[in-house]
C-alpha positions as CSV (number, residue, x, y, z in Angstrom):
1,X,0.0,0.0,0.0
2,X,1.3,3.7,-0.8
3,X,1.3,6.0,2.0
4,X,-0.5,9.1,1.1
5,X,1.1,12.6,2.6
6,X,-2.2,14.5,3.9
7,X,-1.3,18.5,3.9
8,X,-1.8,19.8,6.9
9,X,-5.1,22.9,6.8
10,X,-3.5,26.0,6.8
11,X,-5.8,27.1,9.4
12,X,-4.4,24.7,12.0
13,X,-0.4,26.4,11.5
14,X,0.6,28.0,14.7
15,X,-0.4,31.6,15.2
16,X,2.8,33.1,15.4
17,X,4.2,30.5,12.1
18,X,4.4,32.4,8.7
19,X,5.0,29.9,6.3
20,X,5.0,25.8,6.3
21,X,7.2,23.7,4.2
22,X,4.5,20.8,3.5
23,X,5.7,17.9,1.3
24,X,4.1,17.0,-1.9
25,X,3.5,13.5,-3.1
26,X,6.4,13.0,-5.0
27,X,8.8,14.0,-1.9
28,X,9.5,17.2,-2.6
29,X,8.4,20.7,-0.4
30,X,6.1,23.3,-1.0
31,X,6.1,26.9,0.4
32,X,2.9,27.9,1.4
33,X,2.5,31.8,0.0
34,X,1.7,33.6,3.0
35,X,-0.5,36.8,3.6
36,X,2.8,38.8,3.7
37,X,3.9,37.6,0.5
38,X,1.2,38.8,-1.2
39,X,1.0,42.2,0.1
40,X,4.9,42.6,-0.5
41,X,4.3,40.9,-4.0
42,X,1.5,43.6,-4.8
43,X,3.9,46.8,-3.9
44,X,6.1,45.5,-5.9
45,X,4.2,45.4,-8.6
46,X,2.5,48.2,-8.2
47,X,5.9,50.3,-8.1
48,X,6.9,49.0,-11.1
49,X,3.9,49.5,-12.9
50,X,3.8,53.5,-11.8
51,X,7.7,53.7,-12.6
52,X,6.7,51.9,-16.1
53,X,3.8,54.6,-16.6
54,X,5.6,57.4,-15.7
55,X,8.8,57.1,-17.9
56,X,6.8,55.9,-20.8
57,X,4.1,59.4,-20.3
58,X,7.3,61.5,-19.1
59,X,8.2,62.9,-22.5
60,X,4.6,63.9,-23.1
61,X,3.9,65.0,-19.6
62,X,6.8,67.9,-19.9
63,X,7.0,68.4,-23.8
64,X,3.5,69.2,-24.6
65,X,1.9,70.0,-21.7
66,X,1.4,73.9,-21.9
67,X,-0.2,76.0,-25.0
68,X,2.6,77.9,-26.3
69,X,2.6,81.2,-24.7
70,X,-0.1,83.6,-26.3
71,X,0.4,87.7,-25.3
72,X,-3.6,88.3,-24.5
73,X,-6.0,85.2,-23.8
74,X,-9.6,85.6,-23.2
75,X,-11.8,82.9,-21.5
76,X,-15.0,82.3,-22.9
77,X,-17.7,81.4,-20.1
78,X,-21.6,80.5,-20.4
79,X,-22.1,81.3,-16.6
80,X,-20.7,82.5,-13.6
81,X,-18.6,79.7,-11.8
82,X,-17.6,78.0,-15.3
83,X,-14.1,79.4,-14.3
84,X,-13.7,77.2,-11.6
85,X,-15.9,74.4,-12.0
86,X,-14.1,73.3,-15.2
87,X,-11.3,76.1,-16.3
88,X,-10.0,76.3,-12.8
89,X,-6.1,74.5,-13.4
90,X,-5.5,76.4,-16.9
91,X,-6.8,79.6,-15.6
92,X,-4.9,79.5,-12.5
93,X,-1.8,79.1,-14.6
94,X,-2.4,81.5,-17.5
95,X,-3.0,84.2,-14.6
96,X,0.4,82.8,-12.6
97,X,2.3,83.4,-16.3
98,X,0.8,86.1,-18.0
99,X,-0.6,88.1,-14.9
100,X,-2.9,91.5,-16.3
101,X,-3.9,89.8,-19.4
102,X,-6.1,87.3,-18.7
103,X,-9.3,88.2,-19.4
104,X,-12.9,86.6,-19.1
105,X,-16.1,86.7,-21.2
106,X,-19.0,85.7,-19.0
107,X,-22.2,85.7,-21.4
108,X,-24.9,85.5,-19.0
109,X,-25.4,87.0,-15.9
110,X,-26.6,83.4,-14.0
111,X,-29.9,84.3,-13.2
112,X,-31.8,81.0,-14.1
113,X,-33.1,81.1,-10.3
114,X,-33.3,84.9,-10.1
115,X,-30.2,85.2,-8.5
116,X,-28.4,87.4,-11.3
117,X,-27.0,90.0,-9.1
118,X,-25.7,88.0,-6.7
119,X,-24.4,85.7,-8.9
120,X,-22.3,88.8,-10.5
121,X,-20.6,89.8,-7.2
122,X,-19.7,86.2,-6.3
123,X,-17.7,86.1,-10.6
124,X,-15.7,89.3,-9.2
125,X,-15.1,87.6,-5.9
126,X,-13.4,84.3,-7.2
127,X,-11.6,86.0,-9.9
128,X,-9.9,87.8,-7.2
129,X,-9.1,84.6,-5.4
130,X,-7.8,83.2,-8.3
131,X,-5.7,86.5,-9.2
132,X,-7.7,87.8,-12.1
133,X,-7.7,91.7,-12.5
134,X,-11.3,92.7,-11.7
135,X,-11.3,95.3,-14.3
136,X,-10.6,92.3,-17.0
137,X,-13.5,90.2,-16.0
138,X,-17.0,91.3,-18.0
139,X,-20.6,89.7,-17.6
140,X,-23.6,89.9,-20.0
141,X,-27.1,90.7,-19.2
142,X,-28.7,90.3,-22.5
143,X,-32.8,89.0,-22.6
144,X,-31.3,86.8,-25.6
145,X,-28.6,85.0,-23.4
146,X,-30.5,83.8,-20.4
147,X,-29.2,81.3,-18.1
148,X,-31.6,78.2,-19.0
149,X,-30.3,74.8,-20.4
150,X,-33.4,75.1,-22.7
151,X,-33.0,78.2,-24.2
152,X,-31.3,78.4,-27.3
153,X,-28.7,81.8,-27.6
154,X,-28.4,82.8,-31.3
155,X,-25.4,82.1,-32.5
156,X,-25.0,85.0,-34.5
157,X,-25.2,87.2,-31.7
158,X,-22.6,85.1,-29.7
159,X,-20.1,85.7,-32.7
160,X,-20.9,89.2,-32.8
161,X,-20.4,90.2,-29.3
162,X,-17.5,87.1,-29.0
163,X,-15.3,89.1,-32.0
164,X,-15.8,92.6,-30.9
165,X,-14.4,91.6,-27.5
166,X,-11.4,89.6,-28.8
167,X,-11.0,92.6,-30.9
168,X,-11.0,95.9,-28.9
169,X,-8.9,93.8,-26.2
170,X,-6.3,92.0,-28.8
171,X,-6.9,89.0,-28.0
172,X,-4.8,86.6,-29.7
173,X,-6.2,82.8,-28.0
174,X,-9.4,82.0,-26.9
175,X,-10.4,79.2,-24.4
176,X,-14.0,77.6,-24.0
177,X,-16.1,74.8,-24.2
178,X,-16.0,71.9,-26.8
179,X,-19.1,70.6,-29.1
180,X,-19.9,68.8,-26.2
181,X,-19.6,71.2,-23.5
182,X,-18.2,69.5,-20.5
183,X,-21.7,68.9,-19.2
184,X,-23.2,69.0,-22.3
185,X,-25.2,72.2,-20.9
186,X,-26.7,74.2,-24.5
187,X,-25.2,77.1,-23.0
188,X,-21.8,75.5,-22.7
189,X,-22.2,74.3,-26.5
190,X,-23.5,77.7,-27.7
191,X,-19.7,79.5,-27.1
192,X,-18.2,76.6,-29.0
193,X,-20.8,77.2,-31.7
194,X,-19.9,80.8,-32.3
195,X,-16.0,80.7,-31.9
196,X,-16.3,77.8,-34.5
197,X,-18.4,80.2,-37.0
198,X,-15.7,83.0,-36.6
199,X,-13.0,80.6,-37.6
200,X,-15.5,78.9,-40.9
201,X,-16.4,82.3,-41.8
202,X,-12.7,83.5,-41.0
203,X,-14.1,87.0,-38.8
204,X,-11.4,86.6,-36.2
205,X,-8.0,88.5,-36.6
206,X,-5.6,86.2,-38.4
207,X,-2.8,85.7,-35.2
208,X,-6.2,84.6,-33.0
209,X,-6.3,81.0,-31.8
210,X,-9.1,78.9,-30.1
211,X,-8.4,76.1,-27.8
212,X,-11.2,74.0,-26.1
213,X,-11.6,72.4,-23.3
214,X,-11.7,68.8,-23.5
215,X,-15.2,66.5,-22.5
216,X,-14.5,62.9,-21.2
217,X,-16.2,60.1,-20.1
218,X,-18.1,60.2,-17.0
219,X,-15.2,57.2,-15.4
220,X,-12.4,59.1,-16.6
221,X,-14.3,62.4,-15.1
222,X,-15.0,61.2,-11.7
223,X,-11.9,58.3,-11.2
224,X,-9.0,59.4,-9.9
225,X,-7.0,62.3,-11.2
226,X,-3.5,60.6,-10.1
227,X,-4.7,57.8,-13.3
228,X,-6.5,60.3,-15.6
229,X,-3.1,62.6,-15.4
230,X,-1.5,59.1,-17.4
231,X,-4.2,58.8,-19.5
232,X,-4.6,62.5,-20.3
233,X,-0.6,62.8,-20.4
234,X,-0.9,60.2,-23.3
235,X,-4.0,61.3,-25.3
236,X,-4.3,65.3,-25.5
237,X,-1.8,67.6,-26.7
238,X,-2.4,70.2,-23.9
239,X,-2.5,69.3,-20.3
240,X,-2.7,71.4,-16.7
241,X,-2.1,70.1,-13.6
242,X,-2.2,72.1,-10.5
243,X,-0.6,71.5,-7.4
244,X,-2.1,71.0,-3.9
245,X,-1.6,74.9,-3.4
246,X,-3.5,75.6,-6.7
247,X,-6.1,73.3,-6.0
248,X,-6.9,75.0,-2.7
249,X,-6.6,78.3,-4.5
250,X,-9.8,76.6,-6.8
251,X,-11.3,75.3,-4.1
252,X,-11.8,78.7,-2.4
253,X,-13.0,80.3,-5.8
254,X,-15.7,78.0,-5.7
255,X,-16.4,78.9,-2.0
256,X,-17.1,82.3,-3.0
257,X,-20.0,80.8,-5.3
258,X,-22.0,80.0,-2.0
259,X,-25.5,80.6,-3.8
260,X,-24.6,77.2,-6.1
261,X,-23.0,75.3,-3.1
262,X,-25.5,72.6,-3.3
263,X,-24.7,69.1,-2.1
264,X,-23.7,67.6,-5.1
265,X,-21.7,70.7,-5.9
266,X,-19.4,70.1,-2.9
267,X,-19.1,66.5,-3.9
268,X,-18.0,67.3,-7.5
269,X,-15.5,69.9,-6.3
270,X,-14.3,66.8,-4.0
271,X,-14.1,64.2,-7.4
272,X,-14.2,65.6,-10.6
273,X,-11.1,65.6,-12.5
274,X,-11.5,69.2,-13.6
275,X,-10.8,70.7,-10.4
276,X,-7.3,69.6,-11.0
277,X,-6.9,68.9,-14.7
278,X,-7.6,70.4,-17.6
279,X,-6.7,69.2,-21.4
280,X,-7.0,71.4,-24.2
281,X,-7.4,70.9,-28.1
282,X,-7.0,73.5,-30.5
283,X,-10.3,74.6,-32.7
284,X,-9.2,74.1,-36.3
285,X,-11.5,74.3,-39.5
286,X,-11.1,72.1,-42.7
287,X,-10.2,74.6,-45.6
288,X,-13.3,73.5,-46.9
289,X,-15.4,74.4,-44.1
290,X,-14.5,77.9,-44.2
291,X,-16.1,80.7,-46.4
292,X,-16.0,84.3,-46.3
293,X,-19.0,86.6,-45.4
């Protein structure tokens, strides 16, 4: 008869033993993986997987990450608190480089809940947190541009109002919303409309250059920000990423938007991935989009 080796359970080892040698059937031992092994075994890999990701992104990460430097940049915004609820890392950093000339294009005054003026002193109030010159910071109050995710601005208008400003303040890059507007708020859409129908119809000064924000999934939106940076680092030409101090600096800009500090607000500010990143694209037309007037 053979004599059959019965393993010992490994829930009968001795408290205080970490691993067993246990022989196998054909005479030779076994080393039980223990809880510590796998936790070591896990750093490890997850060191080498972060080292991996971060020399592969690197060249991207510090080669491309900024827009290259313009003189005079307007933001284009569809509401009061767009600056920080979405623009807040590349508009902390355009203010930290090009200090008096940033300016900002707010086209309605916020009042979808009849809370226009305030709204208007709480713009002026995070501007000034985030460094913004208050006489560089204008907001619209036009019946045709009210605050309402069902109203629909005229694009026309938008263009008009969007190229005298860029104009009389020689601008030469404009950043706002994509076609799909972040949110994918009508409002939000509307500035990318009309910056895109001065570029086809070729109305904006020739040195002017539009960049937009760019929309992502709602995982890469709300996951974390340490694994979007690789993504983002490896699929968008223009990345910002704010330091702890920044983000605080954002953080209390929103604060100063206390009428829109709604639970879910808060939360966002805590997850989304725009509160510390923001990647840009740059807005440009097919030749055979554009026409002249």
């Amino acid at each position: 008869m053979e004599d059959i080796n019965i393993l010992p359970n490994p829930n009968e080892l001795p408290p205080n033993q970490d691993e067993a040698v246990i022989p196998d059937s054909d005479g030779y031992s076994l080393k039980m993986v223990t809880q510590t092994d796998l936790i070591e075994t896990l750093v490890l890999c997850t060191i080498l997987i972060c080292t991996s990701a971060f020399l592969f992104f690197k060249n991207r990460f510090w080669v491309t990450i900024h827009l290259p430097k313009p003189n005079r940049i307007l933001f284009l915004l569809a509401h009061p608190d767009d600056e920080v609820m979405f623009f807040g890392p590349v508009l902390i950093n355009m203010v930290r480089l090009l200090k008096e000339h940033v300016y900002i294009l707010c086209l309605s005054n916020g009042n979808y809940e009849g809370k226009g003026s305030l709204r208007k002193k709480e713009l002026w109030s995070s501007c000034k947190k985030l460094g913004v010159c208050q006489s560089n910071i204008t907001m619209l109050k036009f019946d045709e541009l009210r605050d309402s995710p069902d109203e629909t601005w005229s694009i026309d208008l938008l263009a008009r109002i969007i190229d005298n400003h860029v104009v009389s303040h020689d601008i030469d890059t404009v950043i706002t919303f994509d076609e799909f507007g972040v949110s994918g708020h009508t409002n939000h859409i509307a500035c990318y409309k009309a910056v895109h129908k001065l570029l086809a119809q070729r109305q904006f000064p020739r040195n002017v250059r539009v960049f937009l924000l760019e929309s992502i999934n709602v995982i890469r939106k709300y996951c974390s920000s340490v694994f979007d940076c690789a993504v983002s680092g490896y699929t968008s030409d223009y990345m910002y990423v704010v330091n702890w101090k920044q983000r605080r600096s954002i953080m209390e800009g929103m604060r100063c938007h206390e009428s829109q500090l709604t639970w879910y607000r808060k939360l966002y500010l805590l997850i989304s991935r725009y509160i510390s990143i923001n990647t840009l694209k740059e807005l440009k037309v097919p030749a055979n989009q554009t026409k002249s007037n």
